[in-house]
C-alpha positions as CSV (number, residue, x, y, z in Angstrom):
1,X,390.3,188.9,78.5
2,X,388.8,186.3,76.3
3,X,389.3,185.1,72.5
4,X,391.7,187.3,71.3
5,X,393.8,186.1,69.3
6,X,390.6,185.2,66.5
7,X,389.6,188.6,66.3
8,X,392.6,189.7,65.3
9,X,393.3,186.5,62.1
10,X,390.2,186.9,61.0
11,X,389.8,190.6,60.7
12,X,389.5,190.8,56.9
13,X,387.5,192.1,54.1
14,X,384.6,189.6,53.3
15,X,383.9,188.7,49.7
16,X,380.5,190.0,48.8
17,X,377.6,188.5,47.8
18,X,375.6,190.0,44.1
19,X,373.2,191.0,47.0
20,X,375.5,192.3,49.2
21,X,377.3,194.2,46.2
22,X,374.3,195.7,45.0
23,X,373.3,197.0,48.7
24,X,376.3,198.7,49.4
25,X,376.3,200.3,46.1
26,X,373.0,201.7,46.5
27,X,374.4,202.6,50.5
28,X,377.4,204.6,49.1
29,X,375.1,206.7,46.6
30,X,372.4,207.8,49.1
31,X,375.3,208.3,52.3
32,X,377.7,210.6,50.1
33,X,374.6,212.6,48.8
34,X,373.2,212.9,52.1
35,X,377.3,214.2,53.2
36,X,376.9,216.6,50.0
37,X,374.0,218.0,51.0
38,X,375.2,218.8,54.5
39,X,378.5,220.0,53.6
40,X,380.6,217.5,55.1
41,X,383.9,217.9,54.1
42,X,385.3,214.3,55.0
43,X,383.6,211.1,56.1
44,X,384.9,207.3,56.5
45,X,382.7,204.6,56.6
46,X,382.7,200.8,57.5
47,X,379.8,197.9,57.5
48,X,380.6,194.7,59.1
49,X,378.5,192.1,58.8
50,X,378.3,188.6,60.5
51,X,381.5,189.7,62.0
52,X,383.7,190.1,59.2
53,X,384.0,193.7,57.1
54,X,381.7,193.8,54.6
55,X,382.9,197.4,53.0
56,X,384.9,200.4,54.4
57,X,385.8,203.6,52.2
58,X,386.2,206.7,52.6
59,X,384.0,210.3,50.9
60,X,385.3,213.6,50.7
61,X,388.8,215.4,51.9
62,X,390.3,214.8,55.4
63,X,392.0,218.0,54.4
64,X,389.8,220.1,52.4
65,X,392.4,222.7,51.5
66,X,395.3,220.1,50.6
67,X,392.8,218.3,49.0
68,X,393.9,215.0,50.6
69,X,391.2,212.4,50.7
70,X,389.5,210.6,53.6
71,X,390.1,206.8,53.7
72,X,389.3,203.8,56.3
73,X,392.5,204.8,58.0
74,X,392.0,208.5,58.3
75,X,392.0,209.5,62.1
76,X,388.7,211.4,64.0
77,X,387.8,212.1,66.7
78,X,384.9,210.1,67.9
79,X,383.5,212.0,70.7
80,X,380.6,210.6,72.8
81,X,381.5,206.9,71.5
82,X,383.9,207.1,73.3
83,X,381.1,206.5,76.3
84,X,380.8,202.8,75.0
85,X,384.2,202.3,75.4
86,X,383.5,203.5,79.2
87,X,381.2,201.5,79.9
88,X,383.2,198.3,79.1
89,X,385.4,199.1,81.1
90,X,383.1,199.8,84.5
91,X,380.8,196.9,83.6
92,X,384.7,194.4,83.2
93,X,384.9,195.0,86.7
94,X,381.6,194.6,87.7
95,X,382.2,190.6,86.1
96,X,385.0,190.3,88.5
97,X,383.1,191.5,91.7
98,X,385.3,194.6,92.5
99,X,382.6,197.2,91.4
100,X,378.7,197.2,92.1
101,X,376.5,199.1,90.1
102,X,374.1,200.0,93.0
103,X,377.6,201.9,94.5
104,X,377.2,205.3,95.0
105,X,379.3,207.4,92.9
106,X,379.8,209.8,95.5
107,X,383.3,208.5,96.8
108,X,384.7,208.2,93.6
109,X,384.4,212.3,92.3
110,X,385.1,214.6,91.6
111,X,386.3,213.7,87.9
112,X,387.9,216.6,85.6
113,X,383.9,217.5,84.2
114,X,381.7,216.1,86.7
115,X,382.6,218.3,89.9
116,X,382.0,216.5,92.9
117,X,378.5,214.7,93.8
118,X,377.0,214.4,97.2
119,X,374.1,212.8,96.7
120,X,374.6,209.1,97.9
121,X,371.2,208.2,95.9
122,X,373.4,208.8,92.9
123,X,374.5,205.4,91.7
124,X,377.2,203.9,89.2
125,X,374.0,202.4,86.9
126,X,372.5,206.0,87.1
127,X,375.6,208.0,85.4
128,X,376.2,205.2,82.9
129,X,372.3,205.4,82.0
130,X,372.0,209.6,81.9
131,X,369.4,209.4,84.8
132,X,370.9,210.9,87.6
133,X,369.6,214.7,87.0
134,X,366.6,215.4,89.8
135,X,365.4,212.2,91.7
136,X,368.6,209.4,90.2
137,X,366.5,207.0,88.6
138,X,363.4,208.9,87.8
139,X,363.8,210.0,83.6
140,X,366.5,209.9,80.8
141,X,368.7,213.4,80.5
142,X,371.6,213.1,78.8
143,X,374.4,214.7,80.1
144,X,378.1,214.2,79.0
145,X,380.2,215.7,81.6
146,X,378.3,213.8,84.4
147,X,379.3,210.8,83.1
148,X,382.7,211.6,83.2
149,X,382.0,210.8,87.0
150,X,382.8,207.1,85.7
151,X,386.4,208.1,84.5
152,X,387.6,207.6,88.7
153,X,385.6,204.7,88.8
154,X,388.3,203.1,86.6
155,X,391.2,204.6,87.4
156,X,390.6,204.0,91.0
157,X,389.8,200.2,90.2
158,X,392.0,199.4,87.7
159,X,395.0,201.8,89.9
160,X,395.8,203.5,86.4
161,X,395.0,206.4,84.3
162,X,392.4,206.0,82.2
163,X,394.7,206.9,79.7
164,X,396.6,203.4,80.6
165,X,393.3,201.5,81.1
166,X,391.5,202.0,77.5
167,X,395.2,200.8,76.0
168,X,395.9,198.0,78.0
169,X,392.9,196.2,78.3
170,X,391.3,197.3,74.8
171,X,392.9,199.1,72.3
172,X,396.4,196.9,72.8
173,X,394.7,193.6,72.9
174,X,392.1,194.3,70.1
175,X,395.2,195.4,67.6
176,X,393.3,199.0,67.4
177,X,397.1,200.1,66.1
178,X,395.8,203.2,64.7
179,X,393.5,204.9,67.6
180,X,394.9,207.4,69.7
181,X,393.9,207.7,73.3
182,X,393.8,211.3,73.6
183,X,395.5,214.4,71.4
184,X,397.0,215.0,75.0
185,X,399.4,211.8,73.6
186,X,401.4,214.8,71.5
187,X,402.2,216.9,74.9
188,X,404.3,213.2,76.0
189,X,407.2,212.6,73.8
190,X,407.5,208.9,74.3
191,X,403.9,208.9,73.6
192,X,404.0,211.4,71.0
193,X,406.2,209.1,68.9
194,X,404.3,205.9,69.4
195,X,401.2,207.4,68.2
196,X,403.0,210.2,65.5
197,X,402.1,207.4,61.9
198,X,398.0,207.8,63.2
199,X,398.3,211.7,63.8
200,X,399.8,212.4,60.6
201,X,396.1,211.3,59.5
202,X,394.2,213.0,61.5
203,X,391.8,214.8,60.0
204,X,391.4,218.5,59.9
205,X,388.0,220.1,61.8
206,X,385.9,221.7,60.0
207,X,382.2,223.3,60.8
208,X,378.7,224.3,58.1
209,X,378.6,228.0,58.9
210,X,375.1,228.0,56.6
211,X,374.7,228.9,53.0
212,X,377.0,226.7,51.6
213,X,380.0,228.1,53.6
214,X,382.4,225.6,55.3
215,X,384.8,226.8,57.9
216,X,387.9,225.5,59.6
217,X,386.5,224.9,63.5
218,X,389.7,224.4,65.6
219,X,390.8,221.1,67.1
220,X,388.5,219.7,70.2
221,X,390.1,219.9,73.8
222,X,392.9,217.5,74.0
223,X,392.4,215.6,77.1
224,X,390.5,211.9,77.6
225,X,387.8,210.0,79.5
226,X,384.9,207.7,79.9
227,X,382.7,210.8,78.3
228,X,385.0,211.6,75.2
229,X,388.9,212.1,73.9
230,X,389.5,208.6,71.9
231,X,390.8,209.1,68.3
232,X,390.2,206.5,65.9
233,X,389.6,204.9,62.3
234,X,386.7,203.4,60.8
235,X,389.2,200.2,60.6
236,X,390.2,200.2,64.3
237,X,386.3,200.5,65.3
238,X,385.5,197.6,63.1
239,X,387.6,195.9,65.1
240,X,386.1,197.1,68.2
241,X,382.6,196.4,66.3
242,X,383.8,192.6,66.0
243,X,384.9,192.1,69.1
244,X,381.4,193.2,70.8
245,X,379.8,190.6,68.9
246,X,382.3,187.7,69.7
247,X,382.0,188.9,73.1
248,X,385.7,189.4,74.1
249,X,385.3,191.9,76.0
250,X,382.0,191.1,77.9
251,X,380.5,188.1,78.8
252,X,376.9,187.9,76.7
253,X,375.0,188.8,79.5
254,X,376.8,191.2,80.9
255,X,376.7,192.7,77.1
256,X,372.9,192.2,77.2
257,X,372.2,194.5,80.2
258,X,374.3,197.5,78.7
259,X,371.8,197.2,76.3
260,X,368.7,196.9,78.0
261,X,366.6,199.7,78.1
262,X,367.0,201.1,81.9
263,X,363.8,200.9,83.5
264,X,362.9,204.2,85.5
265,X,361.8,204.3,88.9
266,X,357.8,204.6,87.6
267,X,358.6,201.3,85.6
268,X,359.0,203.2,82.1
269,X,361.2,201.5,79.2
270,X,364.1,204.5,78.7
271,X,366.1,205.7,75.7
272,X,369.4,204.6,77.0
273,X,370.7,201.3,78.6
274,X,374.9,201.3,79.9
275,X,376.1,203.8,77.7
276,X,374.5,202.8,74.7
277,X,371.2,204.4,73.2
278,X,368.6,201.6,72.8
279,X,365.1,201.2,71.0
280,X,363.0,199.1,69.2
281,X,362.1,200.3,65.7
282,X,359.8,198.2,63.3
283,X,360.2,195.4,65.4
284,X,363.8,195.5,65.1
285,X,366.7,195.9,68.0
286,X,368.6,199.3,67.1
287,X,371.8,199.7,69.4
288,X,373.4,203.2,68.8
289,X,376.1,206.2,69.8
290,X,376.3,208.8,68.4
291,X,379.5,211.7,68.7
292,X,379.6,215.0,68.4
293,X,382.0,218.0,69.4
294,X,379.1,220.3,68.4
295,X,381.7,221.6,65.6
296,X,384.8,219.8,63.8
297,X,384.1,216.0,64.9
298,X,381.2,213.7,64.4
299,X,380.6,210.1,64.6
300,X,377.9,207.6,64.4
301,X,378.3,203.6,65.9
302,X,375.0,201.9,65.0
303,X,374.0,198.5,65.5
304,X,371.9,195.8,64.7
305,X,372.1,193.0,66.6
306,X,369.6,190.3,65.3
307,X,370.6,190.8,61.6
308,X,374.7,191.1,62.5
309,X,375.0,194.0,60.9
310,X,377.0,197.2,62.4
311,X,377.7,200.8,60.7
312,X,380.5,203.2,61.4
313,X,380.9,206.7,60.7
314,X,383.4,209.1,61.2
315,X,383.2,212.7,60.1
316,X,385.4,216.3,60.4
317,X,382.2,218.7,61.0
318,X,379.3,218.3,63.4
319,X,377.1,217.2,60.6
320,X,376.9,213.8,60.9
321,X,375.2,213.6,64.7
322,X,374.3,217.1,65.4
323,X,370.4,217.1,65.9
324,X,369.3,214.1,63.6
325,X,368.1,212.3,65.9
326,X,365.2,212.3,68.8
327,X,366.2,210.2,72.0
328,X,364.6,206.8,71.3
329,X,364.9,207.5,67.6
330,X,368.0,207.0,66.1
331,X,366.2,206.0,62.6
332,X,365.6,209.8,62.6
333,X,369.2,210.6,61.4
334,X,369.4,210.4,57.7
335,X,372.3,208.4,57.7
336,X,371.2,206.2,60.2
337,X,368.2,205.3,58.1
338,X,370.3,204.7,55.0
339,X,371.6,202.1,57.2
340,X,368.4,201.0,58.3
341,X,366.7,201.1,54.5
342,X,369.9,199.2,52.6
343,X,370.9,196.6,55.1
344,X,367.8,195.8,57.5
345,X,364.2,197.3,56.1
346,X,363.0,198.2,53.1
347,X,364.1,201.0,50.9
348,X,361.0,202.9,51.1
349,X,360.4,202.9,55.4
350,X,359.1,206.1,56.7
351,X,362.2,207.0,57.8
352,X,363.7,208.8,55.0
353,X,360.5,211.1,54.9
354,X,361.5,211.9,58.7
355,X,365.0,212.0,58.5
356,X,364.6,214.0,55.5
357,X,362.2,216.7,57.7
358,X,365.0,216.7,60.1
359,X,367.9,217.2,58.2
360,X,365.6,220.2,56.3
361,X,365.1,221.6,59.5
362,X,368.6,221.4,60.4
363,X,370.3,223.2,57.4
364,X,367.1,225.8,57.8
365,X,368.4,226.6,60.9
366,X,371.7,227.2,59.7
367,X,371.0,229.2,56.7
368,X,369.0,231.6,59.3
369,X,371.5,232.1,61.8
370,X,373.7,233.2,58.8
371,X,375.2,236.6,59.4
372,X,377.0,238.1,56.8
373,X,380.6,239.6,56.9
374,X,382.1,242.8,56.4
375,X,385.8,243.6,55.0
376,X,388.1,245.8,57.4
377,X,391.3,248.0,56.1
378,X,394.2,245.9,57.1
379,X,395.4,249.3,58.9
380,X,392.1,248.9,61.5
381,X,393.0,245.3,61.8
382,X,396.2,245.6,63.1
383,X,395.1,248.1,65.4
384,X,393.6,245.2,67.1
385,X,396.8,242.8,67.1
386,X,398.2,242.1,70.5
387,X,397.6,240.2,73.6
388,X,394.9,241.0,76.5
389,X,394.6,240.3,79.7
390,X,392.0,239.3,81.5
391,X,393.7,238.6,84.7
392,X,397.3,237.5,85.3
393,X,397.2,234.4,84.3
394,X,394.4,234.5,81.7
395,X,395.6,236.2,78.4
396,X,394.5,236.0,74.7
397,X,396.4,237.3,71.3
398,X,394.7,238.6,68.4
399,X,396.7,237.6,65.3
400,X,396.8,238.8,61.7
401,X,397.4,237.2,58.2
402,X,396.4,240.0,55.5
403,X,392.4,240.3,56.3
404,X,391.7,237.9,58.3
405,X,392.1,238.3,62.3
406,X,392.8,235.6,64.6
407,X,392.2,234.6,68.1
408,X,394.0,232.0,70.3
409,X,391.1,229.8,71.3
410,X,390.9,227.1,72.0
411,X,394.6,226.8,73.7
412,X,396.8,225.5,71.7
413,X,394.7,226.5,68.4
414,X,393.1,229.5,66.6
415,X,389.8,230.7,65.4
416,X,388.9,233.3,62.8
417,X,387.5,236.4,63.8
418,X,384.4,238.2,61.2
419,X,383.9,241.6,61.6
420,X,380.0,242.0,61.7
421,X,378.2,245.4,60.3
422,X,376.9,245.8,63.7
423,X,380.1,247.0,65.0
424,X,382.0,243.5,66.7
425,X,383.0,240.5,65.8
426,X,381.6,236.9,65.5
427,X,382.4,233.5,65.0
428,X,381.1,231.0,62.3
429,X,381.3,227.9,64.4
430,X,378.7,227.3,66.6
431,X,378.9,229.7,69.4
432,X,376.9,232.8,71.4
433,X,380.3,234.4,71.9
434,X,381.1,238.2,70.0
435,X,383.5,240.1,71.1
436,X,383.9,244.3,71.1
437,X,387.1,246.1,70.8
438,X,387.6,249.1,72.9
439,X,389.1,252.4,71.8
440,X,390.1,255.2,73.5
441,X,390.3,257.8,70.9
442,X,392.8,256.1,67.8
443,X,393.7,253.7,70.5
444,X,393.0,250.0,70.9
445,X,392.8,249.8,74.9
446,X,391.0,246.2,75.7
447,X,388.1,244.2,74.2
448,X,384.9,242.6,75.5
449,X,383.5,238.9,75.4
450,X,379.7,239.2,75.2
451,X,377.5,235.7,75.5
452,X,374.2,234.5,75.0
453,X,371.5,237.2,76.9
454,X,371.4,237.3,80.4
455,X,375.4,236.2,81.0
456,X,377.7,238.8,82.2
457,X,380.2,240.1,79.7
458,X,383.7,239.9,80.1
459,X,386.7,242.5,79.7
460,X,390.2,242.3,78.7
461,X,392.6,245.0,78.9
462,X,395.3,245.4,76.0
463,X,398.6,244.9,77.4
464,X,401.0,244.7,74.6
């Protein structure tokens, strides 16, 4: 590990220039509209500039009903950024010789997502790079739980958890005091109270159901790895953000190929380099990740090199990443482009127009899938109260608080249950799951998970 110790003194608040000032004001106005306009009910942002932190506030409510407000130190979770973090760590050991990126990853899996691969043409550089899908090398497809085939990589390597790994040799050294690795942290109590000051921040999850609706969206799964699972703060990633550029972690070089578009087998320039989107836009580098749970979490890490200027976004709902952006084209997410327009183009660049068309699109999207709710006697919903069984080890139980019905996914967690005029029950967070109840005459007897067309339903019996 290199240079430390000046990361961490001169971690501070830069004074700003009248320039500067004036940038980030304009920044803040256009960012918080753009988080109005997509319902976001929290959002934490940082700019760092020639490696010192330029501004870092925070928009909205990390807890929209308790009306507590998000600041620099609230806690998200950051999802698919988490894959940067991943790649440090596999590309650290490649620097010291003990891992090859021509290596196939095939003796290393299966990892928790991944499954196991076979194919030996599958190689480290094609997980980290998202083209391993049909002939390894051949195009760019993202997929997040294949890379999770790295997380053994580094546990196997570094003969620790990767847990243990992303502490020791990043989080600990870089003074990221408030990241979490992992909600899993509260299921340890040693760990549980070393971490308990940043999860009393963490932020609460919310979803846009369309129409102006927010709901709450149930925490993401708990667990960690090269793909996703790290919790942290606006503040800790500006650290993390710094460090990058001082190279601490990675030798420039070595830094320089994670960002290098990867070259496909047919000689093509792709999307993605080591676990970082990469493009050129208007003549200018744009290094990027975003992070997104699909519902609850979102987060956007975008950089730009040549000008030493990084932005960091954390949200609780999907809104900030989910589907503003084309591969190649991170300018296409409107708050990407803010960046882009405040701190590195002009303030009039084409891409507001087409961020603007894709956010449109977005919230169009949302206001058609909207499905109104019906109200149900409280006497009909307790008639559905109770646990059912799927099998013997696989059981669910419907709660009830007044009106509203509950169901106990995802584990540990709850979602709410809308009764639909056509006779089930949906969900307002982003899902193709409804479920049925059964009756046998007055009788509540089981209920049935139904799914996107063409997936077999499944049943669950009422068993007390």
């Amino acid at each position: 590990m290199r240079r430390l110790v000046p990361v961490v003194l001169t971690f501070a608040l830069t004074a700003c220039t009248t320039t500067d000032a004036d940038r980030i004001k304009s920044f803040e106005r256009d960012v918080d509209q753009l988080r109005q306009t997509l319902h976001i009910p929290g959002m934490s942002a940082a700019i760092v500039k020639d490696q010192k932190v330029l501004r870092m506030r925070g928009f909205g409510y990390a807890d929209l009903e308790n009306r507590v407000p998000a600041t620099p130190d609230t806690l998200y979770h950051v999802a698919s950024v988490t894959k940067t973090f991943g790649s440090t760590l596999v590309l650290q050991l490649v620097e010291k010789g003990q891992v090859s990126l021509d290596e196939p990853i095939a003796p290393y899996t299966p990892s928790r997502y991944s499954g196991t691969i076979t194919d030996r043409r599958v190689q480290i550089r094609h997980i980290l790079s998202h083209t391993s899908a049909g002939t390894p090398g051949d195009q760019f497809a993202y997929n997040g739980n294949l890379y999770d085939a790295v997380t053994p990589v580094i546990e196997k390597k570094y003969g620790a958890s990767f847990r243990d790994v992303i502490t020791q040799r990043i989080l600990d050294p870089l003074q990221m005091t408030e990241s979490v690795p992992g909600h899993d942290v509260i299921d340890d109590p040693e760990l549980a109270r070393r971490y308990a000051p940043s999860l009393a921040r963490f932020a609460k999850p919310y979803a846009y159901y369309g129409k102006g609706e927010i709901v709450y969206a149930a925490y993401p799964g708990k667990d960690i790895g090269a793909a996703a699972g790290l919790l942290s703060t606006v503040h800790d990633l500006a650290k993390y953000d710094i460090a990058i550029d001082r190279h601490v972690l990675l030798q420039p070089k070595t830094q320089e190929l994670a960002w290098a578009p990867f070259v496909s087998n047919k000689g093509e320039r792709l999307p993605y380099g080591l676990g970082w989107f990469t493009e050129v836009y208007r003549g200018e580098q744009l290094i990027w990740h975003t992070g997104n749970w699909g519902r609850g979490f979102s987060a956007l890490y975008f950089k730009v090199p040549t000008r030493n200027v990084s932005m960091i976004l954390l949200a609780n709902s999907e809104a900030l990443a989910d589907g503003f952006h084309v591969p190649g084209e991170g300018e296409t997410n409107p708050f990407a482009c803010a960046f882009l327009r405040h701190f590195v183009l002009t303030a009039d660049d084409p891409c507001k127009e087409a961020s603007a068309a894709v956010m449109n699109k977005w919230l169009a999207a949302r206001a058609v899938r909207y499905e109104p709710a019906i109200t149900i006697d409280e006497a009909t919903l307790a008639s559905y109260v109770g646990e059912y069984g799927r099998d013997e080890k696989r059981t669910q139980k419907i709660t009830r608080e007044g009106t509203r019905l509950f169901i106990d996914i995802p584990k540990g967690d709850r979602s709410e249950m809308f009764a639909s005029p056509k006779g089930d029950f949906f969900f307002k967070v982003t899902t193709d799951t409804r479920i049925q109840f059964i009756r046998e005459g007055d009788t509540v007897t089981g209920l049935v998970f139904t799914f996107r067309e063409g997936e077999e339903p499944i049943r669950a019996t009422k068993i007390r």
